[in-house]
C-alpha angles and dihedrals in degrees: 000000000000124000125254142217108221097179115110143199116221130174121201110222114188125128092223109080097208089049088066100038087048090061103041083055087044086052101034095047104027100021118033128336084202107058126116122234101183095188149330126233131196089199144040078229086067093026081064090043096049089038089061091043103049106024090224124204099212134010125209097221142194122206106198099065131147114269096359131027122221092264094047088045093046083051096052084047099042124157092051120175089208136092114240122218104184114216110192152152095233133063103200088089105066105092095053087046096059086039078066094050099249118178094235137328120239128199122225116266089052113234112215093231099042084050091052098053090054091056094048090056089045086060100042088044086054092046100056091042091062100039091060093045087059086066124118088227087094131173087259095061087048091054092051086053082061102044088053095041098122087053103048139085102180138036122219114226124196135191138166087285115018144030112204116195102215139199118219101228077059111057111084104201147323113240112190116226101190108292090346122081117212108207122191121197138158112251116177092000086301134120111241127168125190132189115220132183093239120096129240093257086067098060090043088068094045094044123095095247080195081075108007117078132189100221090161147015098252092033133067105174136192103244094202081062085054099119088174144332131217137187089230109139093007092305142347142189113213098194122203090261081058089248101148109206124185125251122229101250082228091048104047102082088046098047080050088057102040097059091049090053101046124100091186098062 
């Protein structure tokens, strides 16, 4: 088992000044004396300048900040190669911050535990993330899946752990988690998931686009794994493993016509 680096970079983005100084003395006193806060901005303005200056791994992040809040600002910046942990005032925002895959999500005034916890997924999150950047399964060999398309049948997938050799007709869909895809497939008559650093894009180009289809932005399917689908809540996907999965109102009528028109499916 490789070896990994468990150090990491973080910023503190909030626009009160106390605020931040208030939580570099909370994680340098109650959480961890080693960490390394790389920088604090009062504004997303200085957050972009010390991003690109110190490649950080994770921002402590406010959301209600003057010009430009914290998900207007992670969109400008998109793609980002940090993890975010939002730090606020105001709880209305939780469920939009975890649909954006947030570490964790922290009320104004901080409570120690709740801050420590944060830090402890931090470090399991970055962990796992390099740990799955050490793998042999690199973008190259990717690369070399598209190249051959027209010639393959199955896909290799490779984790920490395991490598899993798929068919296509197989796998079920491809769900993106940030810069991660999730990808869930039967092997052996038996329901598996894994989670990859490669991003859903990636599996889009591999992916025969005669059976595959995009009907979201965080899901590609196998259309030959489609049990049903229904217009509930604007659209839906039941797939043969009963994961129902949401249909893009714009691609709904396509994805109609595509299967009717498809020889293939």
């Amino acid at each position: 088992m490789p070896t990994i680096n468990t150090s990491f970079k973080v910023l503190i983005v909030d626009d009160e000044k106390k605020a931040c100084v208030n939580l570099q003395n909370l994680l340098l006193e109650y959480v961890d004396p080693d960490i390394n806060i790389a920088g604090i901005a009062n504004s997303t303005k200085e957050a972009e300048a010390l991003i690109l200056e110190h490649q950080p791994d994770a921002l402590f992040l406010d959301i209600e900040m003057p010009n430009e809040n914290a998900f207007a600002f992670l969109e400008r910046v998109s793609p980002v190669n940090f993890e975010v942990i939002f730090v606020t005032a105001y709880d209305e925002y939780a469920l939009k911050a975890f649909k954006l895959n947030a570490i964790d999500y922290i009320l104004k005034p901080i409570s120690i535990p709740e801050l420590r916890t944060a830090h402890l997924k931090l470090k399991e999150r970055l962990k796992f993330k390099r740990l799955l950047a050490k793998q042999d399964f690199s973008f190259n060999q990717l690369s070399d899946q598209v190249k051959n398309k027209s010639k393959l049948h199955k896909i290799t997938l490779r984790d920490s752990n395991t490598i899993e050799v798929v068919e296509f007709n197989d796998l079920v869909f491809v769900e993106a988690q940030s810069s991660y895809s999730r990808i869930v497939f039967f092997k052996d008559g038996k329901e598996k998931e894994m989670v990859l650093s490669n991003p859903l894009s990636e599996y889009e180009e591999i992916l025969p686009d005669a059976q595959f289809y995009r009907i979201h932005r965080s899901y590609l399917i196998n259309c030959k794994q489609i049990k049903r689908i229904s217009t509930d809540n604007g659209g839906q996907v039941i797939m043969k493993n009963d994961a129902t999965l949401p249909v893009s109102r714009r691609r709904y009528a396509p994805l109609i016509s595509f299967l009717a028109n498809n020889d293939a499916v």
